[in-house]
C-alpha positions as CSV (number, residue, x, y, z in Angstrom):
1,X,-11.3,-8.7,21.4
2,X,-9.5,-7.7,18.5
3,X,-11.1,-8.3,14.6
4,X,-10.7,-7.1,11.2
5,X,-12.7,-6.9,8.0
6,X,-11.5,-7.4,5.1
7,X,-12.1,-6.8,1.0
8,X,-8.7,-7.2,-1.4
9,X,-8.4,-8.7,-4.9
10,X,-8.7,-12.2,-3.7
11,X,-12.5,-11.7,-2.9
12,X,-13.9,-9.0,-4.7
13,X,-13.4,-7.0,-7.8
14,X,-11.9,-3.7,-8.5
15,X,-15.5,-1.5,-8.3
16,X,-16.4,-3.6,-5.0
17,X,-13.4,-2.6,-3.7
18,X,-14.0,1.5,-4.4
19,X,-17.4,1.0,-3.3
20,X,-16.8,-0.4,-0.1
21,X,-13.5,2.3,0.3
22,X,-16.5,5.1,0.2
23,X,-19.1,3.2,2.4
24,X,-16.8,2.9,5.0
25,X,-17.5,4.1,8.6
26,X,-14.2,3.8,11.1
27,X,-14.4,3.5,15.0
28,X,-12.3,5.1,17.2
29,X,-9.3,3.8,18.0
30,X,-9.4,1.1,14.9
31,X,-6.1,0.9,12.4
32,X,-7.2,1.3,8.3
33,X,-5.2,-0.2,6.0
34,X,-5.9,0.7,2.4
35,X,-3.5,-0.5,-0.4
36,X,-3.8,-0.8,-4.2
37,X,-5.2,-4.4,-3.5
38,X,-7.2,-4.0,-0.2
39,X,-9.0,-2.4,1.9
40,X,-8.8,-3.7,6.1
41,X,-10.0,-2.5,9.1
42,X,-8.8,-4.0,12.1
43,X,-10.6,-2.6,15.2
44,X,-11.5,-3.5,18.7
45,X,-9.1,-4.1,22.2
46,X,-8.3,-6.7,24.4
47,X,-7.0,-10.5,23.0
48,X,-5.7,-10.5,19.8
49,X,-6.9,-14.0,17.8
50,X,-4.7,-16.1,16.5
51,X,-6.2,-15.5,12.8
52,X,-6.1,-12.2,13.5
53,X,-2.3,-11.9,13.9
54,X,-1.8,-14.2,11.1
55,X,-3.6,-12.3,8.4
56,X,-2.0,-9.2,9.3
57,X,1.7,-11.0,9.8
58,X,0.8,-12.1,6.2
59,X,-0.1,-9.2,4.8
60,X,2.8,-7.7,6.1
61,X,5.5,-9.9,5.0
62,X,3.6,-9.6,1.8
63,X,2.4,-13.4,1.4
64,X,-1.4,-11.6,0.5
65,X,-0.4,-9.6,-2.2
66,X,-1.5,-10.2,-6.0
67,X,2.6,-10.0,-6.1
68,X,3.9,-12.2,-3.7
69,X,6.4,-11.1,-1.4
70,X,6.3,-7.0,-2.9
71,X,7.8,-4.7,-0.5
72,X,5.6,-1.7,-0.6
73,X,3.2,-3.6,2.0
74,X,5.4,-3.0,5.0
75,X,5.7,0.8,4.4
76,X,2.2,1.1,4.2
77,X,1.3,-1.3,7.1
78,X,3.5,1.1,9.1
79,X,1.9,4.0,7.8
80,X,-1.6,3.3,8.3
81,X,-0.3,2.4,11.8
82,X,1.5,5.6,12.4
83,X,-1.2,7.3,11.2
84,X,-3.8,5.8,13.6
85,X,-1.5,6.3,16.3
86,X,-1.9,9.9,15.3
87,X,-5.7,9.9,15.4
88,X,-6.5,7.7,18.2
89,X,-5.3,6.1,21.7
90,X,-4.6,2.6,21.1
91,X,-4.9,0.0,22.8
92,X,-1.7,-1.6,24.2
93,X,-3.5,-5.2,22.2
94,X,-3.5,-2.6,19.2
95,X,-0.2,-1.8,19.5
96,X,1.6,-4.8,20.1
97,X,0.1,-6.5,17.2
98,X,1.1,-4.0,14.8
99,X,4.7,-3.8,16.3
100,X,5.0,-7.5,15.6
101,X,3.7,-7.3,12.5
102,X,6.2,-4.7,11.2
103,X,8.9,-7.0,13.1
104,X,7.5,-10.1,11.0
105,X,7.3,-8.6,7.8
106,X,11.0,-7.3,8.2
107,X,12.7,-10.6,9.5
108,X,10.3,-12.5,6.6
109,X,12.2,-10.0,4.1
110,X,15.0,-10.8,5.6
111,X,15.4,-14.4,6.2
112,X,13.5,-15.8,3.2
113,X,14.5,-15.1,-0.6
114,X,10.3,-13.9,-1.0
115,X,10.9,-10.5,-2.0
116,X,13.6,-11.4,-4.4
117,X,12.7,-10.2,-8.3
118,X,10.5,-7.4,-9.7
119,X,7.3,-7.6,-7.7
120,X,6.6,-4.0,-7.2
121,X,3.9,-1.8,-8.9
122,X,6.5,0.4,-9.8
123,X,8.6,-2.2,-11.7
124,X,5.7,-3.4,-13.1
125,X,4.6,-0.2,-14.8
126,X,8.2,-0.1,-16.4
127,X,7.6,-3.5,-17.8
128,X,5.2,-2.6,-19.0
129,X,6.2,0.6,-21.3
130,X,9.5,-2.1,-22.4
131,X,6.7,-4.8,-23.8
132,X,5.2,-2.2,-25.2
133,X,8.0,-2.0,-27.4
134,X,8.5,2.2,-26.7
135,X,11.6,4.1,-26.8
136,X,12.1,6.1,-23.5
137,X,14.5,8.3,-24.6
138,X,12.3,9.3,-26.9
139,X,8.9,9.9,-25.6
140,X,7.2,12.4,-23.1
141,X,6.3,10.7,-20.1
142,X,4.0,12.5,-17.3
143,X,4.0,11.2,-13.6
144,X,0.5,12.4,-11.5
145,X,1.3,12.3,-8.0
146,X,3.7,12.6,-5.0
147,X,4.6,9.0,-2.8
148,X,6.7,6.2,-2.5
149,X,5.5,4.8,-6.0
150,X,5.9,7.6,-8.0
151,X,9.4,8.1,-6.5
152,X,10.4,4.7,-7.5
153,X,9.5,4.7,-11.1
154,X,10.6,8.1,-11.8
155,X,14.4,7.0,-10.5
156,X,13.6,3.3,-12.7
157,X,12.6,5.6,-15.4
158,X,16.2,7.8,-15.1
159,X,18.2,4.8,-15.1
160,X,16.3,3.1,-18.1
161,X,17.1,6.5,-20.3
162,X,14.3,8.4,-20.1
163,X,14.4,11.7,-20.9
164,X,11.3,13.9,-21.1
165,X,10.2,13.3,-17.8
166,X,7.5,15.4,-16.1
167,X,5.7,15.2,-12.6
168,X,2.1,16.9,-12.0
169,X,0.4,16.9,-8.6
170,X,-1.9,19.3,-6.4
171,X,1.0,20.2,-4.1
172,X,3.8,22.1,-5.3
173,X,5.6,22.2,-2.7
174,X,5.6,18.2,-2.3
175,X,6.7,18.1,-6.5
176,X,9.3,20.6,-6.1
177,X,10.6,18.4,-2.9
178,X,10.6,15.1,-5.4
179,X,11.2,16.6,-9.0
180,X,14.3,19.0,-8.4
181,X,17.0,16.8,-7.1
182,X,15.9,15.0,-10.2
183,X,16.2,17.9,-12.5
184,X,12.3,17.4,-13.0
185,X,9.6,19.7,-14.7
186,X,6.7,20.2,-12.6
187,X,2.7,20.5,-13.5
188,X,0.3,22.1,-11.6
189,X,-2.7,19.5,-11.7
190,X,-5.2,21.8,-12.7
191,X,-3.2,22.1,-15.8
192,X,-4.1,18.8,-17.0
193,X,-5.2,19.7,-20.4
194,X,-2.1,21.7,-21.4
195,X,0.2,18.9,-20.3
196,X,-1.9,16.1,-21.6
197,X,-1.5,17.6,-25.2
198,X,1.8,16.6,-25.1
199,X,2.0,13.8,-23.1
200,X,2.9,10.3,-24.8
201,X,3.1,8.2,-21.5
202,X,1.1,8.7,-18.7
203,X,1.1,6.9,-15.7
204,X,-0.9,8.2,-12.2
205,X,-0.8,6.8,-8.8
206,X,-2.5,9.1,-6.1
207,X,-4.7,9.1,-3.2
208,X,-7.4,11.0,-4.9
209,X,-11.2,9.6,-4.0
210,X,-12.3,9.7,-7.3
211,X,-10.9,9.9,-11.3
212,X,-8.9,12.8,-11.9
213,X,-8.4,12.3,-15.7
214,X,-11.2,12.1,-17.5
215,X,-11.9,11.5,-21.5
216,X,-12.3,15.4,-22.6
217,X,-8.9,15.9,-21.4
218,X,-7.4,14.3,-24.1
219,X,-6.8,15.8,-27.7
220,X,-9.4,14.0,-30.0
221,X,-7.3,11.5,-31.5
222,X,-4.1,11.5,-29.5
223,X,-2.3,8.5,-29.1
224,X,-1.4,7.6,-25.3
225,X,-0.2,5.1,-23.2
226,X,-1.7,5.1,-19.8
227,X,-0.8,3.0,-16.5
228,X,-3.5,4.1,-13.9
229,X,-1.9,2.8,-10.7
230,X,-4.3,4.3,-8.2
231,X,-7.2,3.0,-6.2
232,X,-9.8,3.6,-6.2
233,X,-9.2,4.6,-10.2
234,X,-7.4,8.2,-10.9
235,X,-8.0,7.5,-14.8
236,X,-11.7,7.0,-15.8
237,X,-12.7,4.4,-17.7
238,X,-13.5,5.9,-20.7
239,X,-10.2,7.4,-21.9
240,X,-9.6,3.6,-22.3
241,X,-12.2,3.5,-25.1
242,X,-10.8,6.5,-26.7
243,X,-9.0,6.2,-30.4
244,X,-5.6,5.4,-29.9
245,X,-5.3,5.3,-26.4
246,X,-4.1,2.2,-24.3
247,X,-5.2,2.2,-20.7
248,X,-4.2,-0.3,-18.0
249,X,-5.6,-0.1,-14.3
250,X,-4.0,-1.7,-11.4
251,X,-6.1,-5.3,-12.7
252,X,-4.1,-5.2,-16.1
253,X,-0.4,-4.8,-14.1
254,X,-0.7,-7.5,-12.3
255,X,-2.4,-10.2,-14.4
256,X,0.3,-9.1,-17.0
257,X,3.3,-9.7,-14.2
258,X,1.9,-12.6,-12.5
259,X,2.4,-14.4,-15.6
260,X,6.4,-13.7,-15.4
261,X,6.0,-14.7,-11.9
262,X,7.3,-17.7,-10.1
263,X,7.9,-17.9,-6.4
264,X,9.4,-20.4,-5.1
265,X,7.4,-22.6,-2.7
266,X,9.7,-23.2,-0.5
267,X,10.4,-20.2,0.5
268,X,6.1,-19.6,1.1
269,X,6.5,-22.4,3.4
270,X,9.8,-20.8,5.2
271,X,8.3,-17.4,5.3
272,X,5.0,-19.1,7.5
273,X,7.0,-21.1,9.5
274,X,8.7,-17.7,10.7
275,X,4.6,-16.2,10.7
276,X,4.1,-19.2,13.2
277,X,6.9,-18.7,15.7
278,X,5.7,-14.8,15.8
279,X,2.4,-15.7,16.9
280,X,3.6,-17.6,19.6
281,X,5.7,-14.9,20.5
282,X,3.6,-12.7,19.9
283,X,0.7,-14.6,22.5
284,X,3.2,-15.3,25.1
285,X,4.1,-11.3,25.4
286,X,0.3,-10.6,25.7
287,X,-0.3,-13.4,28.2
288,X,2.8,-12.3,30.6
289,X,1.1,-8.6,30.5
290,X,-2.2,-9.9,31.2
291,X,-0.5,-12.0,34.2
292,X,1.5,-8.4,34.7
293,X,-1.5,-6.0,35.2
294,X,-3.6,-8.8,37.2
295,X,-0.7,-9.4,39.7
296,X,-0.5,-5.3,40.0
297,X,-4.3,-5.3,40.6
298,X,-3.9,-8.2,43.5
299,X,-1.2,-5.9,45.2
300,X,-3.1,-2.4,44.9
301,X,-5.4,-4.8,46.1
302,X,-4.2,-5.7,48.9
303,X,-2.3,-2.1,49.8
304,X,-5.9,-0.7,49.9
305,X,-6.9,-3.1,52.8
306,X,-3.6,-2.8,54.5
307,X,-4.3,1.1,55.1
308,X,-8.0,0.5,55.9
309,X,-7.0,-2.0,58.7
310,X,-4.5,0.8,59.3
311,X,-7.5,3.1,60.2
């Protein structure tokens, strides 16, 4: 049978969250999903529960995030899936529930007016730099890391007017591949300090299992904006308590958006009545194999004693 754990923002805090990430031992042939928000193992072959499917459906189609409905679920749903695929065989259970789950979160996105607004990290962090009441076209603003994320807010940060833009990450080759077509400067990472210095917005978003920027990389009293919107944490907590400094973590973001936040009931309710109908679905495919592979067993079955009797 199929199951998953699960630790997100729901249940547990930020620091439960990391520590769990590191203490975390993964079977063979099991799918990890691990998000800003979350951290899920689903593991396990054979029937897939009905809770199960649902929790994943739902985290798919985004109806688990701290920002309901945001989009950057389903890419990372199909990531952790590809990636598994890449590691491990699979069961055929395995498989099918994450195909449907990528099919649910896109007809959800789809059909339903959930993913409608700014609910995405990326949004957020520029939101946040506009409350903040800073001139973009004015100030130096450092990107740490290569992905999806960092992607988006560098184009958001283009079309607000942003001009001193700079990207830093351990690959060059990757920063290169994002930051020319941009007509992006790029950092080497190790370079922290010399960048740093003249940094006035920084905002870091990477896969890195521990902080990268850490409070003796800053000038002594340089002011800074910071959106750390990694996990676990790329910033460490103390350049928050720095002189000058302003620091938010993933936490901050999204108890600052949620407040802007409204989603519209109805379409929750519409987006699990489509969750609903997939399960079925979703059972009913998994029940005909079953049927499939037990009628296939009867006939090799009965071929065997056919040739013995022909003996």
């Amino acid at each position: 049978m199929i199951a998953y754990k699960s630790v997100n923002q729901q249940n547990t805090s930020l620091e439960e969250r990391e520590a769990y990430f590191r203490g975390l031992c993964r079977p063979e042939g099991s799918v990890l999903l691990q998000t800003c928000n979350r951290v899920e193992l689903y593991y396990g072959d054979g029937d897939v529960p009905n809770d199960v499917a649902r929790h994943l459906f739902r985290v798919t189609s985004g109806l688990e995030s701290a920002l309901i409905g945001e989009k950057a679920v389903q890419g990372q749903v199909k990531e952790c899936y590809q990636q598994a695929m890449s590691l491990y065989r699979l069961s055929a259970e395995m498989n099918k529930l994450f195909a449907c789950a990528l099919q649910v979160g896109k007809r959800v996105r789809t059909e339903t007016e959930i993913s409608r607004g700014a609910v995405s990290h990326s949004l957020a962090a520029i939101e946040i730099m506009q409350q903040e009441h800073i001139d973009l076209s004015k100030s130096r603003i450092t990107i740490i890391g290569v992905n999806k994320l960092t992607s988006d807010i560098l184009k958001f940060l283009k079309n607000k007017g942003a001009r001193l833009v700079f990207l830093a990450n351990r690959s060059q080759i990757k920063a290169h591949a994002l930051a020319d077509p941009l007509g992006i400067e790029v950092y080497q990472l190790h370079d922290k300090q010399r960048f740093l210095a003249d940094t006035d917005i920084l905002i870091s978003a990477t896969s890195a299992p521990h902080a990268l920027i850490q409070a003796d990389d800053l000038p002594v009293n340089k002011s800074l904006l910071a959106i750390d919107l990694a996990f676990p944490r790329d910033i460490a907590q103390g350049v928050g308590r720095l002189p000058n400094v302003t620091l938010y973590n993933i936490r901050d973001v999204e108890q600052r958006v949620r407040k802007n936040i409204s989603v519209r009931q109805s379409e929750i309710a519409h987006a699990e009545a489509i969750i609903e109908e997939e399960i079925t679905e979703l059972q009913d495919i998994l029940r005909r194999r079953k049927l499939r592979t037990k009628e296939e067993g009867r006939w090799k079955k009965d071929e065997g004693q056919k040739m013995k009797d022909v003996i």
